[in-house]
Each structure stands twice: as C-alpha cells, then as structure tokens.
N, C-alpha and C positions, 0 to 999 in steps of 0.2 A: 136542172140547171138552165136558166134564162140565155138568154142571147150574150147579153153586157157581160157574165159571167163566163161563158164559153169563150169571147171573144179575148179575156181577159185572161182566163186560163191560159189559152193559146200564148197569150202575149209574152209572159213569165217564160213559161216553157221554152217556146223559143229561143229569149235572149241569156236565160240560165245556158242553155248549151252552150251559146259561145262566149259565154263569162269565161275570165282566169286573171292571172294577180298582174299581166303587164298589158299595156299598150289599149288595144282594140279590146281586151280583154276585161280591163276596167270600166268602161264606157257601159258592155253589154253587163257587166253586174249592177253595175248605177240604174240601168232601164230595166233588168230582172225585178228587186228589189224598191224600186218607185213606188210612192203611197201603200206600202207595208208598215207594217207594225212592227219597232223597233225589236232589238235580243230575242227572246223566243217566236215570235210572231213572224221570222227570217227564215227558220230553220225548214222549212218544209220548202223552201226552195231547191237544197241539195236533193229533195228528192228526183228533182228533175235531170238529174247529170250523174249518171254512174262515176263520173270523174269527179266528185264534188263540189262543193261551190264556195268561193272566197270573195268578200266582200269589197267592194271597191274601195273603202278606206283602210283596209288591211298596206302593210307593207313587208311585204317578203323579199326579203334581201337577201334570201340563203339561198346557194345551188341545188342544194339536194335536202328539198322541203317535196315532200311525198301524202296525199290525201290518200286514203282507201276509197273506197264505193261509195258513195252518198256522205261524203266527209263535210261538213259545215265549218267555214273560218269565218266569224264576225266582226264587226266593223273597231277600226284602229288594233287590231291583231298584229303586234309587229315580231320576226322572225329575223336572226341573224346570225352570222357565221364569222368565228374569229377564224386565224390560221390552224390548220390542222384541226378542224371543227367538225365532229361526225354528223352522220345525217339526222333531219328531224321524220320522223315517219308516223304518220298519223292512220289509225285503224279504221276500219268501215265504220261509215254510220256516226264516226265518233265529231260532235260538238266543241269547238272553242269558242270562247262567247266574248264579248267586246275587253278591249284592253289588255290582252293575255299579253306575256311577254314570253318569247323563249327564246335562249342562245346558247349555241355548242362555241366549244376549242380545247383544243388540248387532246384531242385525239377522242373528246368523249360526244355521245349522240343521246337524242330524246325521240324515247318510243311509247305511244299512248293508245291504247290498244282499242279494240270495237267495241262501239256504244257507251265508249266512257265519257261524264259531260264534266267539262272545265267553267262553272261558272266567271264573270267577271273578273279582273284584274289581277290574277295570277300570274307567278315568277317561274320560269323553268330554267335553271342555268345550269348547265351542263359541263364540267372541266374535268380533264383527266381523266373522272369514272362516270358512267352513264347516269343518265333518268330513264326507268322501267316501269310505266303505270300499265297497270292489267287491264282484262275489258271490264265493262259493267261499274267503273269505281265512280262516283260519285264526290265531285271535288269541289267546295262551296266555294264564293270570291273570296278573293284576298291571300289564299294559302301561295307558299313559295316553297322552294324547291331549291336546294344548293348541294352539288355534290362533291364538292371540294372548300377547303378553304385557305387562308394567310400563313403562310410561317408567321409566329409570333417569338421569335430568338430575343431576348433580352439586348438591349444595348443597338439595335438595328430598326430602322426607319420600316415597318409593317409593309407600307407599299414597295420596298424596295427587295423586300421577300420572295420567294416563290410560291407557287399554289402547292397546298397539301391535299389528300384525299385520304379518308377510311374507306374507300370504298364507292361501288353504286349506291344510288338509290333503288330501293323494288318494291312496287305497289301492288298486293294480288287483288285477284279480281273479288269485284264485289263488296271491296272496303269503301268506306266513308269516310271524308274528314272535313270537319266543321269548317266556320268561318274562320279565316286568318290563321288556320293553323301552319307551322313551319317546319318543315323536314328536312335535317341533315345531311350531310355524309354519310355514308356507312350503314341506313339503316333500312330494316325490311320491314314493312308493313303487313301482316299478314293477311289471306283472303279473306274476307267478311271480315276484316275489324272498323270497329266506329273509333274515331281520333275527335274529343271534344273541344268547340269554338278553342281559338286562345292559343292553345296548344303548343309547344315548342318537341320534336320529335327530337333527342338525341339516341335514343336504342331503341331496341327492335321490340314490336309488340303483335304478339302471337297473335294465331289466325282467330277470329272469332271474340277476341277480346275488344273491351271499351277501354281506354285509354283518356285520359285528361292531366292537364296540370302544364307547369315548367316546372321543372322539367316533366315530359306526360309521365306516366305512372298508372299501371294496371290497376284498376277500382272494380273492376266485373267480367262476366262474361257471356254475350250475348248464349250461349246455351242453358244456364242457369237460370235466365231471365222467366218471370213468371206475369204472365198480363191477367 
C-alpha cells in the first residue's frame, strides 16, 4: 500500500468512527464516505465501526433504530416511528441500500437479521404484527413488505377504517426474493425459498420451494432441481 493509500485509509477509518445519523455525526459520514463509489462501493466502510455506519443522507427519525456489528445504512435510508411503534433492530453485517423505507406503529416492530442484504427501494411497514427477516436472505429492489392492512366494511370510507392484520410477516434464513416482489400479512416465507421477480406473496410458501405468479404459487422445488 503506497503512501496516498495509507494516508487515505487512515482518513475513512477515522472519520467512520465518529459517524452516526445526527448532528456532528452526519458531517463525519459526509468525510468518511467522500470520493467513494456510490451503493456497493460504500459498504466496506461499516467495516470500520463495530457500531455500524449510516450514511449522511439517511434519515432516521425513529427512537429505537438499533444497527448490529458492521451494519450498513445507505444514502436517503429513511426510518420512522408512528405512536406505539415497535423497535426496528437491524443484524450484524446486515446491508440496507439507498432508498429503503421502513416504518413501525401499532405496537409492531422490524427485525432484519445478519448478513441479510436489502437491495434499493424497499418498503417495510410494520403495524399491529411484526416484519421478521432471517439472516442470509437476499432481498432484490423494489420488494415491500406490509403486515397489516384496511378494514374494507361495505358502505364505509376505507381510510376511515381501522388497520387489520393476519398476522406477522416471517422471512427464514437463506430465502430469496426477486425484484418487486410483495409480501403480505400473515405470511411465512420458508428458509431457502426463491420468491420470483413480480411476485405478489399472499400464503405461505414452504421452505425450499420456488414460488412465482399473483398470486405466487409453488411451480418447484429447489431440492428436486437438477443442473
């Protein structure tokens, strides 16, 4: 490693330490992250901060927003907390990449476990019954997440309803799901299943299985698979 490189090492390292989402804290991620290479090209900053590292145009508006070890929050990341809104708790290691959104209330929280990567513009909304993503999951842009929804009562104004819920959501480890897929209410994802692009999740789709369509619908399963 040259001079310019060490010097430059150093420089990252440093001002990663005293990164975090407010005040003084935003400045030293602004100089961590200087002339890097945007989305992936960010992430080996949290190396440097067993507290993790969140990005200066993140906006975390929630009290009890929790990184693990070497957590990565990426740039316009916004977090927020309605009344009675459980915590969001993010796993070692684990990745959120530009644009995420996540929001708790209603008594429900979002937990995203280690080494799981959230690519781009993802939806977490959290009400009533949690979001449960395992480690290891693999989660393309664009997917969302809702774990409640509308009273739909005949003859009454839908916003003027209450929030329903079937349920958590529960993501095991080591599942996949494509671009833009959409997951429900109520439903469990099983460990190692692939969920394909598109995808609209209304039931539960067993561990190990591929899944596609709207509604998805089991078409295979990764142990049969023959390469």
């Amino acid at each position: 490693m040259n001079l310019r490189a060490k010097l430059l090492f150093r420089w990252r390292r440093f001002w990663t330490k005293q990164s975090g989402p407010k005040g003084f804290g935003r400045l030293a991620s602004w100089l961590a992250s200087f002339n890097t290479t945007p989305y992936h090209g960010r992430t080996f900053l949290a190396d440097f901060n067993t507290h993790g590292f969140i990005a200066s145009t993140a906006a975390i508006a929630h009290p009890d927003f929790t990184l693990g070890a070497n957590a990565y929050v990426g740039d316009n990341v916004i977090a927020l907390h309605d009344p009675e809104g459980g915590p969001i708790r993010l796993g070692d290691r684990t990745q959120l990449y530009g644009d995420t959104f996540l929001r708790t209330g209603a008594g429900a929280g979002i937990h995203i476990g280690t080494e799981t990567h959230v690519q781009p513009g993802c939806y977490f909304v959290a009400m009533i019954s949690d979001i449960k993503i395992g480690k290891n999951v693999e989660i393309a842009a664009a997917c969302a997440f809702y774990s409640f929804n509308h009273g739909m009562t005949a003859g009454e104004l839908i916003m003027s309803q209450g929030l329903v819920s079937k349920g958590p959501i529960e993501i095991g480890d080591g599942a996949w799901l494509g671009h833009g897929v959409k997951v429900l209410d109520g439903v469990n994802i099983g460990a190692g299943a692939v969920v394909g692009a598109g995808a609209v999740v209304i039931r539960d789709v067993p561990a190990n299985a591929i899944a596609v369509g709207v509604p998805a619908k089991v078409v295979a399963y990764r142990d049969d698979m023959k390469i």
